[in-house]
C-alpha positions in Angstrom: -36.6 -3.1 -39.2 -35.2 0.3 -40.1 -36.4 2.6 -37.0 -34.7 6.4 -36.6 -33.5 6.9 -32.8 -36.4 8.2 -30.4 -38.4 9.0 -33.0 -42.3 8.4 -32.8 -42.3 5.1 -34.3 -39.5 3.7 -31.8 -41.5 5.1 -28.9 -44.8 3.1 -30.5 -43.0 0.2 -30.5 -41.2 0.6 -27.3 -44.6 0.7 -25.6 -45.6 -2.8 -27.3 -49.0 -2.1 -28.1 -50.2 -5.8 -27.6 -49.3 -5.9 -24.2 -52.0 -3.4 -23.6 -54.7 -6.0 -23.8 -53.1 -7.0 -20.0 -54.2 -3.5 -18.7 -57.5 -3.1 -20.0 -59.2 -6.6 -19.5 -59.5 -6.1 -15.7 -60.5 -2.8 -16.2 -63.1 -3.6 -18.2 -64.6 -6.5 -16.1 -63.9 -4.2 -13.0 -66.0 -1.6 -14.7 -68.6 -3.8 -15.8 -69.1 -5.1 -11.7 -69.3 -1.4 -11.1 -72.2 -0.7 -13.7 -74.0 -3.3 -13.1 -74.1 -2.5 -9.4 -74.9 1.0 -9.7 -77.7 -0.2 -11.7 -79.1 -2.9 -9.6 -78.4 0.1 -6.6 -80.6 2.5 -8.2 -78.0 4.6 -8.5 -77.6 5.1 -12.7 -75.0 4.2 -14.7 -73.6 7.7 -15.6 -72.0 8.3 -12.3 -69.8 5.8 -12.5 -68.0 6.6 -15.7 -65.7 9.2 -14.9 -63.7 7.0 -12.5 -63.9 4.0 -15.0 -62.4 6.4 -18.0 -59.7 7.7 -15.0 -58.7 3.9 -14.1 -58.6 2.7 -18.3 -56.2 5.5 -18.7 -54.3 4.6 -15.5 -54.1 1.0 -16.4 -52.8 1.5 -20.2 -50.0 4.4 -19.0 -48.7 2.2 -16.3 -48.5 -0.6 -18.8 -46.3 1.5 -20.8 -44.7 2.3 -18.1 -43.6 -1.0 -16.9 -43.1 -2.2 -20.7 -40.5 1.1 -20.5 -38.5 -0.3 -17.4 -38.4 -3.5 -18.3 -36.9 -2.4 -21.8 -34.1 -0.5 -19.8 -33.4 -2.5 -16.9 -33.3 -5.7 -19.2 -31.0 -3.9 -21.0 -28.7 -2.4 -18.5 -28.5 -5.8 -17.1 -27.7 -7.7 -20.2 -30.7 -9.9 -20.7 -31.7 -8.5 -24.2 -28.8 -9.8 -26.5 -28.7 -10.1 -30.1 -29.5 -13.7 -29.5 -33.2 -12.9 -28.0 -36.0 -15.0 -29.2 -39.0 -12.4 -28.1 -40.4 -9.1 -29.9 -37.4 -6.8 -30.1 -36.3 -4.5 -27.5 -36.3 -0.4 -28.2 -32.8 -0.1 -26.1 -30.9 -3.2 -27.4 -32.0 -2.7 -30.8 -30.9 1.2 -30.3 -34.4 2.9 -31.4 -34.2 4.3 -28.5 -31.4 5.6 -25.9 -30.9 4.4 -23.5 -30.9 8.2 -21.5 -34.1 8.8 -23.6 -35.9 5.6 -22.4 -34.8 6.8 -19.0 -36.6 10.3 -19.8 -39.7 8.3 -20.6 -39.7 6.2 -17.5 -40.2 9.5 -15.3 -42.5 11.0 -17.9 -45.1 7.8 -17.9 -44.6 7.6 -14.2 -45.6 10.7 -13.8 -48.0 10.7 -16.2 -49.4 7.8 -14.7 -50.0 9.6 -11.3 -51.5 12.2 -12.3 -53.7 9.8 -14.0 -54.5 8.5 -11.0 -55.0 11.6 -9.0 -58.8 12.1 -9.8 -59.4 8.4 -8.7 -58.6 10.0 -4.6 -62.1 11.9 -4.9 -63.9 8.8 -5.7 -61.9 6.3 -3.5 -60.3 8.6 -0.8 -56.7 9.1 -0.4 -55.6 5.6 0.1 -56.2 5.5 -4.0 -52.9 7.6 -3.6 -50.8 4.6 -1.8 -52.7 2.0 -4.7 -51.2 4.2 -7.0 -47.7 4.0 -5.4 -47.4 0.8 -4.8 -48.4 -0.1 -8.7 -45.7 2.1 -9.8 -43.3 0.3 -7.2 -44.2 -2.9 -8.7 -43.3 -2.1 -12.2 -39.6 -1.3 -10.8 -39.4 -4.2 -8.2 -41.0 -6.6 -11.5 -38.0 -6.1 -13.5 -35.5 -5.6 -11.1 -36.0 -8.5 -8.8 -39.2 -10.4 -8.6 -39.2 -11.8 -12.9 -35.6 -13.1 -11.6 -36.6 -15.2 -9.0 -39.2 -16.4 -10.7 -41.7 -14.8 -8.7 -43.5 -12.4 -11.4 -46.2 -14.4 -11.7 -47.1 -13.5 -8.4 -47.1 -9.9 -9.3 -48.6 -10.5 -12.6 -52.0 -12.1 -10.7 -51.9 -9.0 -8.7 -51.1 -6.1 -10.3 -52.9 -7.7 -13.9 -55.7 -9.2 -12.0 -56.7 -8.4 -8.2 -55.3 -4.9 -7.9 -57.4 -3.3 -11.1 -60.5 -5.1 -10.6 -61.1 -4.6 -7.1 -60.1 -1.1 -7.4 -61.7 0.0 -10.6 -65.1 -1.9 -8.9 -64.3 0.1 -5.9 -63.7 3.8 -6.7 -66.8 3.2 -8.8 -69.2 1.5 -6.6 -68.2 1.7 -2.5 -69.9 -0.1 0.3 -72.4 3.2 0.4 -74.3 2.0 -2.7 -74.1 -1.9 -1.8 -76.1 -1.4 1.4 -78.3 0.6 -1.1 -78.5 -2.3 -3.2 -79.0 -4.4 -0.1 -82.1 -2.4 1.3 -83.1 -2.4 -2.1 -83.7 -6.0 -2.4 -84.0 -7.1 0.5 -86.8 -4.7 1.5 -85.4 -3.9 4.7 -83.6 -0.6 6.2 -79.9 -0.6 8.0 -76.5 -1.5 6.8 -75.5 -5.2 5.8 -71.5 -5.9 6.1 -72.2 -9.1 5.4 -73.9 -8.7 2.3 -70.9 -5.5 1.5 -67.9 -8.3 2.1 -69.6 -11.2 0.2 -69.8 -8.8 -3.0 -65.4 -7.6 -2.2 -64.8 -11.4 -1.8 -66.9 -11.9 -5.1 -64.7 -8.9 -7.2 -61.7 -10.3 -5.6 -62.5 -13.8 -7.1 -63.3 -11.4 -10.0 -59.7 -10.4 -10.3 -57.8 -13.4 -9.2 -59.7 -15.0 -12.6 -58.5 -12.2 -14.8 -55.2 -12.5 -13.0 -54.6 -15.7 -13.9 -55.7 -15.3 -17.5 -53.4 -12.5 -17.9 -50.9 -14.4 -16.4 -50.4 -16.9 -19.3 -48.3 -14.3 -21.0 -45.8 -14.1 -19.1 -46.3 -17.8 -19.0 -45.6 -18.2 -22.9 -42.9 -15.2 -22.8 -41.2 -17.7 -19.5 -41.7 -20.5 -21.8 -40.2 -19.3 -25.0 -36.7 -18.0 -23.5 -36.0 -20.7 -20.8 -33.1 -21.9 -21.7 -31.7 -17.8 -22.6 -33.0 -17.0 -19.3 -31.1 -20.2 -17.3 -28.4 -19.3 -19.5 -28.4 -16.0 -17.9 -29.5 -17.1 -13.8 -33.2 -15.7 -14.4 -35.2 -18.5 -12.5 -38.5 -17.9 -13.9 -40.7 -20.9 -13.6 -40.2 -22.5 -16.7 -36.6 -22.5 -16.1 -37.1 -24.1 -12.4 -39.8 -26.8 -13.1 -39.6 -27.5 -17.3 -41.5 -26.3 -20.2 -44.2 -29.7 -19.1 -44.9 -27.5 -16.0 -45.7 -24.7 -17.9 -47.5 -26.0 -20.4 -50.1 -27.2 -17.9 -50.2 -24.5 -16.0 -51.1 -22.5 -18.7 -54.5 -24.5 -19.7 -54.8 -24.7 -15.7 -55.3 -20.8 -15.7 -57.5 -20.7 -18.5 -60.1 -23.4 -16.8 -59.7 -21.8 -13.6 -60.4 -18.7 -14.7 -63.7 -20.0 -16.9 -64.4 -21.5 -12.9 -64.1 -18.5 -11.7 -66.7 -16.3 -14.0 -69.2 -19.4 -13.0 -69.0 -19.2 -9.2 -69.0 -14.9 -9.3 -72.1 -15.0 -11.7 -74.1 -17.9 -9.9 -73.4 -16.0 -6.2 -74.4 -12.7 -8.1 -77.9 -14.2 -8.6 -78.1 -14.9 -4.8 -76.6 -11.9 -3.2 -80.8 -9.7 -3.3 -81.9 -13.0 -1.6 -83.7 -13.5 -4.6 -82.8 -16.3 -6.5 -83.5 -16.0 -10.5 -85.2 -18.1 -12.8 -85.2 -19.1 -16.5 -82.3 -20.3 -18.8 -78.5 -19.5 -17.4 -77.1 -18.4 -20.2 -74.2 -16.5 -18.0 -73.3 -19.9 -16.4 -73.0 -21.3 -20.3 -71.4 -18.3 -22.2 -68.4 -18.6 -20.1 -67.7 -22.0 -22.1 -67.3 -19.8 -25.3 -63.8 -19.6 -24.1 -62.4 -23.2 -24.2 -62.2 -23.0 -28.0 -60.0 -20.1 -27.9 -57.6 -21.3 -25.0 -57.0 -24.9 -26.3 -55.9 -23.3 -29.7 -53.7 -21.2 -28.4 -52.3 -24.1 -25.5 -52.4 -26.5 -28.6 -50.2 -24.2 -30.7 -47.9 -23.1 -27.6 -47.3 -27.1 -27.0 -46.5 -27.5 -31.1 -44.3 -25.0 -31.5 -42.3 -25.6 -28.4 -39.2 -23.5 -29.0 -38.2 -20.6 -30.7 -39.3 -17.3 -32.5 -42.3 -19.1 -33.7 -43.2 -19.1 -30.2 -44.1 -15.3 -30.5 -47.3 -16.0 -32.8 -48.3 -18.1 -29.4 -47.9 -15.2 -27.9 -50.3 -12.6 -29.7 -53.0 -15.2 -29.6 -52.9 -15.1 -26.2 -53.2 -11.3 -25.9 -56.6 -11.6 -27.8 -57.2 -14.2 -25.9 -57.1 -11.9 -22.7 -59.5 -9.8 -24.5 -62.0 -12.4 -25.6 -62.0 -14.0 -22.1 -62.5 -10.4 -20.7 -65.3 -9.8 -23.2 -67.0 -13.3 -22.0 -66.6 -12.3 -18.3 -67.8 -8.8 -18.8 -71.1 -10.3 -20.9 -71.9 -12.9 -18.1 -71.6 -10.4 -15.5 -74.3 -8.5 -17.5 -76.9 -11.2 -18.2 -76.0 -12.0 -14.6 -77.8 -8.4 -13.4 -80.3 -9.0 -16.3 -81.3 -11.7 -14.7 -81.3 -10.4 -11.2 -83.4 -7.0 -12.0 -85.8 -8.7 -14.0 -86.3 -10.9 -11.4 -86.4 -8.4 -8.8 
């Protein structure tokens, strides 16, 4: 591919555009908790839309950003040669340089902070520690974690738990769940036990998406084990086999269907007012064992090489689609609950 040196195009790419799909899906399903609880709270919808806008355009810059780091510090350490099997790298490949790519790394961090800025009047300043912390995962990713085979780890957290608590939180704080708790419940006074069992329910929230997202990195792992043992990167395909992986993969996938089941069926119970009629949120969720067994069934097929990156953009929609589902259950979820109500 003919690309001039840091020109547009070569920045496009640089950013991989179809790694996006990781930053948005828990924003989205974080937003759509957030909604639906302002909602059910009385509260309207409307309010909550600024900080869900603030927290897309967080999530998609610092995905950038972190694509941008990984790009230079991969390079810089040698691990994108000529002899890579992935999507090709702006640095190795020379659309960009690497001085330039360092440029960008301060721009979209900064970028990304003042992104996140706005989010402090919504969450209070602690949203300013969130914020650093993200952007010190995205450097400790790279640098350390992805080589001892702990990114996964960060993936579940930074893809998953991180965004969709916070997103949920910055739009919807323990304020308007007590008003959704006197709401239903009929009765006045604050419930903290009613405000943790909705945080533990968005946490489960985020571990799901986490996990779902995680399968990226899983098939990204899977594709370059034997480059990455070649060069001491002990991801966790290279410790425990491309079997261990393979599983693990549709394990994600099914735990993460699990995981829209139990936060939709504990939804319905959290006004003390269980619903009735047909549960189509409990069913929909099923919609996305079709889509993961394809994708697991073509990973599994291909097993090695370049071919392994068409394994990989069918898992990116597949992050979508399974966002989409979630996001659609949590919504005939609170259908459910304030027509019942």
């Amino acid at each position: 591919m003919q690309v001039k040196t840091n020109s547009l195009k070569a920045w496009v790419l640089a950013s991989r555009p179809k790694t996006l799909a990781g930053a948005v899906a828990p924003v989205l399903v974080g937003a759509t908790l957030g909604f639906c609880v302002l909602i059910l709270g009385g509260m309207g919808w409307t309010r909550g839309l600024i900080p869900a806008l603030f927290c897309f355009l967080f999530a998609i810059l610092m995905q950038i950003d972190a694509n941008f780091i990984n790009d230079y510090f991969d390079f810089k350490k040698g691990s994108d040669t000529k002899e890579r099997l992935g999507p090709e790298r702006a640095c190795s490949q020379g659309w960009i340089s690497p001085s330039a790519m360092k440029k960008g790394i301060i721009a979209t961090t900064a970028l990304s902070i003042l992104a996140g800025l706005p989010l402090i009047c919504y969450g209070g300043w602690w949203m300013l520690a969130v914020g650093l912390i993200c952007v010190a995962g995205a450097f400790i990713y790279t640098t350390w974690f992805s080589y001892k085979g702990l990114g996964d780890v960060l993936v579940v957290i930074f893809f998953g738990i991180v965004p969709v608590f916070f997103t949920y939180h910055v739009m919807a704080d323990s304020n308007l769940l007590n008003c959704l708790s006197d709401l239903r419940r009929g009765v006045v006074g604050v419930s903290t036990g009613m405000t943790l069992e909705i945080d533990f329910l968005v946490f489960i929230a985020g571990l799901a998406v986490g996990l779902v997202v995680n399968n990226l990195l899983i098939v990204n792992n899977y594709r370059d084990r034997e480059q990455d043992a070649l060069s001491g990167k002990k991801t966790l395909a290279v410790r425990f086999g491309a079997s261990f992986c393979e599983w693990l993969y549709l394990a994600n996938g099914i735990l993460g269907i699990i995981g829209i089941i139990f936060v939709c069926s504990r939804f319905l119970k959290i006004p003390e007012q269980m619903a009735t009629g047909f549960p189509f949120h409990l069913v929909e969720p099923l919609l996305f064992l079709p889509f993961l067994f394809s994708a697991h069934r073509m990973m599994v097929k291909i097993n090695h090489g370049r071919e392994l990156n068409a394994a990989l953009g069918k898992t990116a929609c597949n992050i979508l689609i399974f966002s989409v589902i979630f996001s659609v259950s949590i919504i005939l979820a609170s259908l459910t609950v304030w027509y019942n109500g």
